[in-house]
N, C-alpha and C positions, 0 to 999 in steps of 0.2 A: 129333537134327538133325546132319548133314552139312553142314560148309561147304565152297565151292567154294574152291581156291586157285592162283592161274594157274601156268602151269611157269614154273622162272627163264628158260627159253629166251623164256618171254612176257610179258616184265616190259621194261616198254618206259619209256624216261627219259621222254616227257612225263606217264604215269600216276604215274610216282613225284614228278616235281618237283609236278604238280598237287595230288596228295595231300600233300605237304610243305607247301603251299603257306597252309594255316590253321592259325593260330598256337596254337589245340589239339591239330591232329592232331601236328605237331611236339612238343608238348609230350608228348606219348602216345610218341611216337617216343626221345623223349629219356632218359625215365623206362625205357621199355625197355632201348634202347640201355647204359644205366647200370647196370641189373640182369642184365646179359647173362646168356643160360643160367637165367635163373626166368621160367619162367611168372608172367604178373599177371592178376589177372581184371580186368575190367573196372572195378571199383571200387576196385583199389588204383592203377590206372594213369589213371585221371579225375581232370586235373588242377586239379577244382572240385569238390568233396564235394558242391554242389547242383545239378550238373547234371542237365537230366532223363535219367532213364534211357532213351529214347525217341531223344536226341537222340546219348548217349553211345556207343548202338548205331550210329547213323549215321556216326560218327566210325570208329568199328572197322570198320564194314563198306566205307567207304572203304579205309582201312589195309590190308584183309586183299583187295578187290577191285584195287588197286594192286602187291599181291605183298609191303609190305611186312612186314604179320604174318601166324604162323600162329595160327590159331586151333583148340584143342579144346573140346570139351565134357565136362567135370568135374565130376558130378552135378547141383547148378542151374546153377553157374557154367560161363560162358564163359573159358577159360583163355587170354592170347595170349603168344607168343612174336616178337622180333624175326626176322625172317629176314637176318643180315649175311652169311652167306656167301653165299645167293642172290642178294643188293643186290651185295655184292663182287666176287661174279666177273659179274656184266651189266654192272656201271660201279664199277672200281676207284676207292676215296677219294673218293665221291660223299657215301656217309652220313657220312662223318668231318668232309668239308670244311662241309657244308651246317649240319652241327651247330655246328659251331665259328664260323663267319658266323653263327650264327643267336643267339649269346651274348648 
């Protein structure tokens, strides 16, 4: 499976503040954002051990339809990565400030 992932040139501030905008997808963001430079799969970055798998996809596939993770495929696992330089240079200190208000 191929995932689609927009260009940073297409990464537009209402898709990103929107996707920021649910206090999981943030917390997916955060736990990234903190691990910079690691890949997490989807299950270590689910920031509720019982969430459905079903639903935890929907959260990513927001994330990654917004520009702000990349995602691979890692044998069964979905692997994501933060995209900050791509978030960085569309809107300088957008992820840093949003994070730090969002404390």
């Amino acid at each position: 499976m191929n995932f689609v992932h927009p260009s940073r040139e297409d990464l537009t501030l209402g898709g990103v503040l929107s996707a920021l905008s649910d206090p999981t997808r943030l917390r997916i963001v955060r736990f990234l954002y903190e691990n910079r430079g690691n890949c997490a799969s989807c299950a270590e970055a689910a920031p509720c051990p019982k969430m459905a798998k079903s639903t935890l996809s929907n959260h990513f596939r927001i994330l990654r339809e917004a520009g702000l993770i990349h995602t691979v495929k890692h044998g069964v696992e979905h692997r994501s990565v933060l995209r900050k330089e791509d978030i960085d240079a569309r809107f300088p200190g957008l992820l840093e400030l949003i994070l730090k208000l969002a404390e």
